[in-house]
C-alpha positions as CSV (number, residue, x, y, z in Angstrom):
1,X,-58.1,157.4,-98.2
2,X,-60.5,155.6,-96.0
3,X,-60.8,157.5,-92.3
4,X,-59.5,155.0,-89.8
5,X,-60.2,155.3,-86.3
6,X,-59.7,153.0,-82.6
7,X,-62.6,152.7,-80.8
8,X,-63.1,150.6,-77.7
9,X,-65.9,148.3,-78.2
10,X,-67.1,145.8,-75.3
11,X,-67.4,142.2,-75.9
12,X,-70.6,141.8,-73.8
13,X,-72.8,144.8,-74.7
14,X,-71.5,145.7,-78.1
15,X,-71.2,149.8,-76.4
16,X,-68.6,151.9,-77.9
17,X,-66.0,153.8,-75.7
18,X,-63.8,156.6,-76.9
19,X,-61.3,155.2,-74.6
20,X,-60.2,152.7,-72.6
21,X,-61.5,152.0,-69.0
22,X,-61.1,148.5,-67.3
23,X,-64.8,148.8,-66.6
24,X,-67.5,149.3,-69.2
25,X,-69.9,151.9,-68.0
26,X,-72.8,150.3,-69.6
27,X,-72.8,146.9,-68.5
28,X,-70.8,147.4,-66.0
29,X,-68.5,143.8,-67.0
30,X,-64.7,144.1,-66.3
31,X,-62.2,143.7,-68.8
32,X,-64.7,143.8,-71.7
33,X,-63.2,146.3,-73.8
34,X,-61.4,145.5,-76.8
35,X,-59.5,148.0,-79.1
36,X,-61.3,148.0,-82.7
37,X,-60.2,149.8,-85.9
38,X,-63.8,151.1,-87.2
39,X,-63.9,152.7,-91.1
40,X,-66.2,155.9,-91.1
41,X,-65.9,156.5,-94.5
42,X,-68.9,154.5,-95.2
43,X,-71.6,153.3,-92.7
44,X,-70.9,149.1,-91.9
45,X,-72.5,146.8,-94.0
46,X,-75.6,144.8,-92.6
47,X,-75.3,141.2,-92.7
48,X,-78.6,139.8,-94.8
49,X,-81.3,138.3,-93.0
50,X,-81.8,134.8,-94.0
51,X,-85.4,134.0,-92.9
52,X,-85.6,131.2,-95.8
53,X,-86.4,127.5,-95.8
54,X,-85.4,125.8,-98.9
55,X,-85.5,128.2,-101.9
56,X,-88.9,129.9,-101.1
57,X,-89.7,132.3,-97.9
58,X,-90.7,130.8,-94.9
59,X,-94.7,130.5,-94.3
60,X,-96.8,129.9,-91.1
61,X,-97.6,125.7,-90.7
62,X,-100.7,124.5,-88.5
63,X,-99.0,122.6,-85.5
64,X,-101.1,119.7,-86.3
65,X,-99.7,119.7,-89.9
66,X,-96.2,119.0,-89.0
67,X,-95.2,115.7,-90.0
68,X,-94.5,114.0,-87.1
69,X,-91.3,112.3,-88.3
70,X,-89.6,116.0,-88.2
71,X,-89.7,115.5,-84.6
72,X,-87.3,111.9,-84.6
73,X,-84.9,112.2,-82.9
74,X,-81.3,110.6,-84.0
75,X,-79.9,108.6,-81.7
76,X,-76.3,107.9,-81.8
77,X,-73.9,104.5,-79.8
78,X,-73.6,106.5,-77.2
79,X,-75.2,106.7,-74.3
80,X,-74.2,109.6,-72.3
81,X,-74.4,111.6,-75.3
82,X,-77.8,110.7,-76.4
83,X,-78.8,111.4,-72.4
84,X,-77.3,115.3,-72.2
85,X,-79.1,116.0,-75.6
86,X,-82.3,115.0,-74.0
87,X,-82.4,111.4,-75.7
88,X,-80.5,112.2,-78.9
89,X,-80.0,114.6,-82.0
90,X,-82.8,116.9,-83.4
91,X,-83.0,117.3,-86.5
92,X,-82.6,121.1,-87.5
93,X,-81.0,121.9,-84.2
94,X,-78.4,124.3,-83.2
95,X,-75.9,123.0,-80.3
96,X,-73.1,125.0,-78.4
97,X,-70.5,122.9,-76.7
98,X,-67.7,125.4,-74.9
99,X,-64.9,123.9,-72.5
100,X,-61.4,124.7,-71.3
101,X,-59.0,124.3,-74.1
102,X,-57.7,120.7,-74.4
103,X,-60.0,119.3,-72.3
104,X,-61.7,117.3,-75.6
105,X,-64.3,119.1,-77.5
106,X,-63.1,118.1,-80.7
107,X,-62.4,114.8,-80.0
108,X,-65.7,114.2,-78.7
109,X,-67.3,116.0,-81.9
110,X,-64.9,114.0,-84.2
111,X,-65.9,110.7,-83.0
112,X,-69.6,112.2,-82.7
113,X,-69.0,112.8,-86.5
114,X,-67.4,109.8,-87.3
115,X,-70.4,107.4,-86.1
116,X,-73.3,110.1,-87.3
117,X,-71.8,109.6,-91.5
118,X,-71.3,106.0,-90.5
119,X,-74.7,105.5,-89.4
120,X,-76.8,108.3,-91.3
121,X,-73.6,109.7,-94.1
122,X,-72.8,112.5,-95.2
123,X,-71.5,114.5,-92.5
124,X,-69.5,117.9,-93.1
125,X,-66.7,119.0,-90.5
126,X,-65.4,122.3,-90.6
127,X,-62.3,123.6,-88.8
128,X,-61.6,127.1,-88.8
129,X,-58.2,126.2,-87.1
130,X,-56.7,123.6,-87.8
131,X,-55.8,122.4,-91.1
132,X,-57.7,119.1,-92.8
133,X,-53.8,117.5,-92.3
134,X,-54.3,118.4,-88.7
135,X,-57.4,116.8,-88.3
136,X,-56.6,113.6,-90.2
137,X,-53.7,112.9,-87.8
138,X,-56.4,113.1,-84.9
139,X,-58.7,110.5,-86.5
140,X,-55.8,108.2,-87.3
141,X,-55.2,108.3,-83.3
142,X,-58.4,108.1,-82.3
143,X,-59.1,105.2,-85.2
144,X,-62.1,106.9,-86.8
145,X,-62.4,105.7,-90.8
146,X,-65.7,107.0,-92.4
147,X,-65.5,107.2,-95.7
148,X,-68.8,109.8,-96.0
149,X,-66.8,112.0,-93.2
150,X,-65.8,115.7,-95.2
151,X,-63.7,117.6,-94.1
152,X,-63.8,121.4,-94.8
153,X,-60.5,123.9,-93.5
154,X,-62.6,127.6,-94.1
155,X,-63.2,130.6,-92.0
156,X,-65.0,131.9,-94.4
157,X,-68.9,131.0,-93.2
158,X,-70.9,132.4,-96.4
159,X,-68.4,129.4,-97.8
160,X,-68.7,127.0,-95.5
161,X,-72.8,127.4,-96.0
162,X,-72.4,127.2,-99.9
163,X,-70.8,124.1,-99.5
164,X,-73.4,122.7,-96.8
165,X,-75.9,123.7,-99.1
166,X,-74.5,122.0,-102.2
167,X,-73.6,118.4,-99.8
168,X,-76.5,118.7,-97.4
169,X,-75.1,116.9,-95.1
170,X,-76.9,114.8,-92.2
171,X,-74.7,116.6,-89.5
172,X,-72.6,120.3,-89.5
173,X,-69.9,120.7,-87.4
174,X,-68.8,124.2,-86.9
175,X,-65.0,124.3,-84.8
176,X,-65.3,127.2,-83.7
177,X,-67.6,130.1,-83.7
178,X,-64.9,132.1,-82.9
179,X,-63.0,131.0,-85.6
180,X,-65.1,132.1,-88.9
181,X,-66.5,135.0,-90.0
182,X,-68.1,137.0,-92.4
183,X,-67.4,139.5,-96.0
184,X,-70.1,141.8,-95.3
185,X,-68.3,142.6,-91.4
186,X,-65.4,144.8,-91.2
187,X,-64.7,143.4,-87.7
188,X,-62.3,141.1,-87.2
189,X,-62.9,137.2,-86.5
190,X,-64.3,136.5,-83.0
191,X,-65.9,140.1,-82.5
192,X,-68.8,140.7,-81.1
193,X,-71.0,141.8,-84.2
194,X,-69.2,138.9,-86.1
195,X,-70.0,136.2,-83.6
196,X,-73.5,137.0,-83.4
197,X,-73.8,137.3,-87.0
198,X,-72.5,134.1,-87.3
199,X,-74.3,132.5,-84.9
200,X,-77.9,133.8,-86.6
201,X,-76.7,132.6,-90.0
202,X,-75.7,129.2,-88.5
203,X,-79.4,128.9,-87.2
204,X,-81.3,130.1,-90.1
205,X,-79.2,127.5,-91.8
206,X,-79.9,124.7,-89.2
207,X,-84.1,125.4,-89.5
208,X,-84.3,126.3,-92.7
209,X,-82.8,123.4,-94.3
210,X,-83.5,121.0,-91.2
211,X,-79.5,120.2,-90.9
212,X,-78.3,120.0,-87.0
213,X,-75.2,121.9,-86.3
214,X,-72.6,121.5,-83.6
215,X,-70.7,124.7,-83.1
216,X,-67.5,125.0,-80.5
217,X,-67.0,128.1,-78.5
218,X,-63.8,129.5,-76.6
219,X,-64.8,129.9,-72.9
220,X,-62.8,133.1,-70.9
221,X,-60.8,132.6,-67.9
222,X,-63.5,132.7,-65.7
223,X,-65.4,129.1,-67.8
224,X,-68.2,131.0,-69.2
225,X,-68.1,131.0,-73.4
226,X,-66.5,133.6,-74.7
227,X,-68.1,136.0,-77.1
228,X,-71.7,138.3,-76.8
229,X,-74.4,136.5,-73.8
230,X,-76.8,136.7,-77.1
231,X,-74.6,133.4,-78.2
232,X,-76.0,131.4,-76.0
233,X,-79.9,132.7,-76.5
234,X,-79.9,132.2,-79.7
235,X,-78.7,128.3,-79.7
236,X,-81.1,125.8,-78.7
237,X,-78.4,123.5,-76.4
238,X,-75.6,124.9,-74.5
239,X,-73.3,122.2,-73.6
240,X,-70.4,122.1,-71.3
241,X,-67.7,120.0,-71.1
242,X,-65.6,119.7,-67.4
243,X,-63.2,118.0,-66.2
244,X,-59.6,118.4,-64.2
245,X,-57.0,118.7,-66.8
246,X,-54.9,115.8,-64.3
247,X,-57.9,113.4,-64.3
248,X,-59.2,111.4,-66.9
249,X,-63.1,111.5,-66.4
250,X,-65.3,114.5,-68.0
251,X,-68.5,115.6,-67.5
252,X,-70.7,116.5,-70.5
253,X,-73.2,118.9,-68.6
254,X,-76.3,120.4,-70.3
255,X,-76.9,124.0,-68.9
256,X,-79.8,124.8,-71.6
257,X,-82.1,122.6,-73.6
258,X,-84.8,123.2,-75.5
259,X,-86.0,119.6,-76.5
260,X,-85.3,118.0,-73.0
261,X,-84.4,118.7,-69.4
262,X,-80.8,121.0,-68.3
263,X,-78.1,120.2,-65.9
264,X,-78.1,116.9,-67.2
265,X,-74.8,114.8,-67.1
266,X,-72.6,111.9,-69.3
267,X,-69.7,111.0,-68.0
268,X,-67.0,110.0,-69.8
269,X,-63.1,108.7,-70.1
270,X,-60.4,110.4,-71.5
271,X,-58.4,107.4,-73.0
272,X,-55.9,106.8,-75.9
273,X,-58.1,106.0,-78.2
274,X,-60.3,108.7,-77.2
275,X,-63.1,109.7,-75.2
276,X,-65.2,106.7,-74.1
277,X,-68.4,106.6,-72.2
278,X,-68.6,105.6,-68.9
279,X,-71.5,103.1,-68.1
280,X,-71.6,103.1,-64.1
281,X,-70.3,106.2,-63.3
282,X,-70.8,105.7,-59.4
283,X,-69.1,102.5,-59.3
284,X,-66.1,104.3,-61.0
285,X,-66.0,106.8,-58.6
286,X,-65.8,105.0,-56.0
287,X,-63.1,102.1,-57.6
288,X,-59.8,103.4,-55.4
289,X,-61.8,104.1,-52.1
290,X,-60.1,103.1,-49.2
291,X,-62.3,102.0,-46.3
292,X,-62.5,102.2,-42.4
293,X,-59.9,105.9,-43.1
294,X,-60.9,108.9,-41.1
295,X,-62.0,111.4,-43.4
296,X,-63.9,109.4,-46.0
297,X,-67.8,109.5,-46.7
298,X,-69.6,108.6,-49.6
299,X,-72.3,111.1,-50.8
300,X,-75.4,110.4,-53.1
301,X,-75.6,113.4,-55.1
302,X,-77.9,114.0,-58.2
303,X,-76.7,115.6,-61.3
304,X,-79.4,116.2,-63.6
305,X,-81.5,113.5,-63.5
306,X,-78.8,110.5,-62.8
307,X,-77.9,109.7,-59.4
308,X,-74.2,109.6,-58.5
309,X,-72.2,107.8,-55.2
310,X,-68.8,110.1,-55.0
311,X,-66.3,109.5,-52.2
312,X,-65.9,112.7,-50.1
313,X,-62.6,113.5,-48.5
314,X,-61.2,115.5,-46.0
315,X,-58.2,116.3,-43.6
316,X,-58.4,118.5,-40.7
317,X,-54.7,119.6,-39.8
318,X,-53.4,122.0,-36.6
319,X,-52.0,125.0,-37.3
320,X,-50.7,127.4,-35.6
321,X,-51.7,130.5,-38.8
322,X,-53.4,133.6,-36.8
323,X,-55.6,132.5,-40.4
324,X,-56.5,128.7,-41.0
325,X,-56.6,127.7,-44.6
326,X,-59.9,126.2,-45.8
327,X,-59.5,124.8,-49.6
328,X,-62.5,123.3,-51.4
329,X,-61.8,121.0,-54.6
330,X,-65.1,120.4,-56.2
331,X,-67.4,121.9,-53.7
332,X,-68.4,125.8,-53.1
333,X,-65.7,127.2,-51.0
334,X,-68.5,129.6,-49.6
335,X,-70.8,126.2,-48.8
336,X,-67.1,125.1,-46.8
337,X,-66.6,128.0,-44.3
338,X,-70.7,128.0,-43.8
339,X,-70.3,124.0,-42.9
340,X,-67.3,124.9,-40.6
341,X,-69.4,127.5,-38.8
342,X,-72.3,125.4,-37.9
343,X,-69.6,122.3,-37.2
344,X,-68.1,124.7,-34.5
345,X,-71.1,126.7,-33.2
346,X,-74.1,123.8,-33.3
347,X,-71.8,120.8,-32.9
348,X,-68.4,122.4,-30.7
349,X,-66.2,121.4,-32.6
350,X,-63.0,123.1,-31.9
351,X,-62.4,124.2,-35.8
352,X,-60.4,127.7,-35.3
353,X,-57.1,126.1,-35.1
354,X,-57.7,123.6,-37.9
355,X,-56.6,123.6,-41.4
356,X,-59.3,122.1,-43.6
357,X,-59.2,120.5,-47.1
358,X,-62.2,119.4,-48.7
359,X,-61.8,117.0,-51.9
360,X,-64.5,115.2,-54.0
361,X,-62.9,112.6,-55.6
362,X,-62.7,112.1,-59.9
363,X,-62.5,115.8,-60.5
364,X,-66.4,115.9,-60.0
365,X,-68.0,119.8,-59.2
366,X,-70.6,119.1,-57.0
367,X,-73.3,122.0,-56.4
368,X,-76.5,120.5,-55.4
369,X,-76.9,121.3,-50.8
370,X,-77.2,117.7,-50.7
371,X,-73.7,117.2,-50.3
372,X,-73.4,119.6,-47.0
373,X,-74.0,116.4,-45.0
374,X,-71.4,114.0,-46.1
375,X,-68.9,116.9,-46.2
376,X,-69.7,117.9,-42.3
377,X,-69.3,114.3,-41.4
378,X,-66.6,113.7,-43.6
379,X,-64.8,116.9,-41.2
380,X,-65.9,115.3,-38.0
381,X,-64.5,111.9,-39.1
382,X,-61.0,113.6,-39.9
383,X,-61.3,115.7,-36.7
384,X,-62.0,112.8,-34.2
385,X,-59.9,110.7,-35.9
386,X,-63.1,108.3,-36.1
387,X,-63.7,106.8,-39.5
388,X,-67.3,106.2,-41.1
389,X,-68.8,103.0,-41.8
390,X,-67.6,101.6,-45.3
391,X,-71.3,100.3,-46.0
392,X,-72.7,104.0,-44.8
393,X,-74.0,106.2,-48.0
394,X,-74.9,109.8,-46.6
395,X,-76.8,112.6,-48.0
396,X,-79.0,116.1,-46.8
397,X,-78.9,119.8,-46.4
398,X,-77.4,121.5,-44.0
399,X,-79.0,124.2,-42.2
400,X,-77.3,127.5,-40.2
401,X,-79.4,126.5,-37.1
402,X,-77.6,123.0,-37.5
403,X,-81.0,120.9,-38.6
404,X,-81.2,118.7,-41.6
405,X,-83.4,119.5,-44.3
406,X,-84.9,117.1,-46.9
407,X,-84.0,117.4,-50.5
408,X,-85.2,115.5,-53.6
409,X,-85.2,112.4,-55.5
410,X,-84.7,110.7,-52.6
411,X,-86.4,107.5,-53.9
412,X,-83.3,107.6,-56.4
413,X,-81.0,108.0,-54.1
414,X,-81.9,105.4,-52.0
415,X,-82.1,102.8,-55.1
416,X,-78.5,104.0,-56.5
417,X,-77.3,103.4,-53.3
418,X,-79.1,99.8,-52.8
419,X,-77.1,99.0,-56.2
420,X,-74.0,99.3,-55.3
421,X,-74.0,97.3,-52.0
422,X,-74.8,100.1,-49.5
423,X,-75.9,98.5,-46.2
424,X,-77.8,101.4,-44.8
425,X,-78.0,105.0,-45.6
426,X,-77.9,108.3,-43.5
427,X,-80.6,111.5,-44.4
428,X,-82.9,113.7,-43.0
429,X,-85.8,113.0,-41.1
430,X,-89.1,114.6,-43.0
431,X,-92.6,113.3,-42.5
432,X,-92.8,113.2,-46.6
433,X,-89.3,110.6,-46.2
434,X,-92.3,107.8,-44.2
435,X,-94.0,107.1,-47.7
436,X,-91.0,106.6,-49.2
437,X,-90.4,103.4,-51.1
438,X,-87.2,101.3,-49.5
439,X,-85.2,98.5,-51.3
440,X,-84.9,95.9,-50.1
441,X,-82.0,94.8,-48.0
442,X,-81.3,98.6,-47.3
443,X,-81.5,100.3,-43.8
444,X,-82.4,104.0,-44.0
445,X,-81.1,106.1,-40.7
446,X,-82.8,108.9,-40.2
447,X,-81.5,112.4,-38.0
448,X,-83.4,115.6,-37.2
449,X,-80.1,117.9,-36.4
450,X,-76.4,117.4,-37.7
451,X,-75.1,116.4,-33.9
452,X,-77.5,113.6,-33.8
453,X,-75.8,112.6,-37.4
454,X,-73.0,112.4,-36.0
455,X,-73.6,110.2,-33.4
456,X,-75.0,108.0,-35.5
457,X,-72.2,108.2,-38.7
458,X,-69.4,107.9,-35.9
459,X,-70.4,105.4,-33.2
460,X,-67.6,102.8,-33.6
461,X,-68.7,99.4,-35.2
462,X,-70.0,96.6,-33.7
463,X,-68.1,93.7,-33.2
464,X,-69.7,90.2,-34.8
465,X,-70.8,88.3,-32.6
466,X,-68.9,85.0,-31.6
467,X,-69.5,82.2,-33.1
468,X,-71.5,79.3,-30.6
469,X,-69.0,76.8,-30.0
470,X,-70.5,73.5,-28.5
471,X,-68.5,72.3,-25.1
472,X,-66.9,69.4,-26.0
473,X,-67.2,68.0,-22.0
């Protein structure tokens, strides 16, 4: 009889526990342990190392000997996608995509598919759970017919490679890493030895025959992808995709890339037919915005490399709570209650008896400092009751001693801004901001501390002038 017993492994460091604690003493992660059934009747099998390109083993190559066409790129009808990959697919790649569940990673890889065996055929889509069935009943909604599109229901990955060996197809999607496994493992499906495993086998697949491979990962309750940190080393991309389960944009962010630059954004839009790209994603942002309303400003922020306009909301209420409620929606709730600080030491604003809300409209997670500005104007505004300037963009860093510090791509900024009809813009005051290079038509308004901002975001408008009327006497 084989001698069963339970040991406690963690799903971050791989240690094994005797027993269960809610901490793991090695790593120190919370709620990492997971109860295994281990057989030490005979020591576990090792997974074979696959070091092979083609049939032969691999050999050293001169870096001036590689063909130069093994570095093309492929570059698919979609924009945003092509952008987050670093300008499109590489060839022999091995891509991570991880997001909350609904929120579209199969969709987008389906469609992904669907134009890649269009374009480039064959293309090989495997679905560890759902059933081919399943995922013809998404294409039908979504539209997609390609005839050179396979699909492949297997959890089994030494299968799944046998048969992307035998088709060699032009693309390999893997959904998900969690989902397959393999013989030579006695752990279960989703493991920690079993998704590493998997995920080596899927790369030595990916550079030995020079296939790129999309592979979907479950992400934990706290966002990060589930499964061993070594996941994410050992794929080239690590993509994320965001988005508010009530709103219809997502964000396809890059948080690793090997052949091009991270935290790069698409945006896209969830729609019945499926996820579409979104050309101007500022201008979308901004479509419902209503103007001359306390509480609104309109923030240039910088995702990547792309420059964004997002409207910036929020409501200051009285309250009479020993505790007032501050609740951030796409900012740091942390970067909030430093912003309210400075609001009521610098500025005296009289905050401590003031509910505040904070909401960056589109579902958008915003990050970067440069946003501190816009949201500290955006509280003045609500709490004077005096509303911003509708052609006034606003951007800058927000220091604890209440001055404005500079941040980058301003140049960017400025021209994002200039494009969408923004009259004059609001940022720090650097001597490096003099050389800067200023569209045309566009005022730039400079402040050295965050009261002198606000002076300047809040003064009421001007009135037009009258129009000269001759006297008719």
């Amino acid at each position: 009889m084989p001698k069963l017993k339970t040991r406690w492994i963690c799903q971050q460091c791989q240690s094994v526990q005797a027993k269960w604690s809610g901490r793991c003493p090695e790593c120190g992660e919370w709620n990492s342990l997971v109860e295994t059934v281990v057989d030490e009747s005979k020591p576990a099998a090792r997974a074979k190392t696959l070091f092979m390109a083609g049939n032969g083993i691999a050999q050293p190559t001169r870096l001036g000997d590689i063909p130069p066409d093994q570095l093309e790129r492929i570059e698919l009808p979609i924009g945003e996608f092509n952008r987050v990959l670093g300008g499109g697919i590489v060839p022999g790649s091995l891509v991570l995509i991880g997001g909350d569940p609904g929120i579209g990673k199969s969709t987008l890889l389906l469609e992904v598919s669907a134009m890649m065996s269009q374009r480039y055929k064959p293309v090989l889509y495997v679905s560890g759970e759902e059933s081919a069935r399943q995922v013809k009943l998404r294409a039908d909604r979504l539209d997609v017919n390609a005839d050179d599109l396979y699909l492949l229901s297997e959890t089994n990955l030494n299968l799944v490679i046998e048969q992307a060996r035998q088709l060699k197809p032009r693309l390999l999607v893997v959904d998900s890493i969690q989902a397959v496994y393999l013989d030579e493992l006695e752990s279960t499906a989703g493991s920690v030895s079993q998704v590493r495993e998997c995920a080596a086998r899927l790369m030595h697949l990916a550079k030995g025959d020079n296939i790129p491979i999309f592979v979907v990962g479950h992400v934990t309750k706290a966002g990060a992808i589930a499964g061993p940190r070594i996941l994410e080393h050992t794929v080239d991309t690590v993509l994320y995709l965001e988005g508010e389960r009530f709103h219809s944009y997502r964000l396809l962010r890059s948080v690793k890339n090997r052949f091009g630059s991270t935290d790069e954004v698409g945006v896209f839009e969830m729609r019945r037919e499926g996820l579409s790209e979104v050309i101007n994603p500022s201008e979308a942002f901004l479509a419902e915005r209503m103007v001359a309303v306390p509480g609104s400003t309109v923030a240039v922020t910088v995702e990547g490399t792309r420059p964004l306009l997002v409207e910036v909301q929020a409501l200051t209420s009285a309250t009479t709570a020993q505790l007032p409620r501050r609740t951030a929606n796409g900012i740091d709730p942390n970067r909030l209650l430093l912003l309210t600080a400075v609001l009521s030491k610098r500025v005296g604003l009289k905050l401590a008896v003031q509910d505040i809300f904070i909401n960056i409209v589109g579902g958008l997670r915003i990050t970067e400092p440069a946003v501190d500005l816009a949201v500290a104007v955006a509280i003045a505004s609500s709490q004077r009751g005096a509303p911003v300037a509708s052609d006034l963009a606003i951007f800058g860093e927000v220091g604890l001693s209440g001055e404005l510090r500079s941040v980058g791509h301003s140049e960017r900024r400025l021209n994002e801004a200039a494009k969408l009809g923004f009259k004059r813009v609001l940022m720090p005051r650097h001597p490096r901001n003099a050389d800067l290079s200023i569209p045309a038509g566009l005022q730039v308004v400079s402040a050295r501390s965050l009261g002198e901002a606000l002076d300047i975001a809040l003064q009421p408008a001007r009135p037009p002038a009258p129009a000269h009327v001759d006297n008719p006497a």
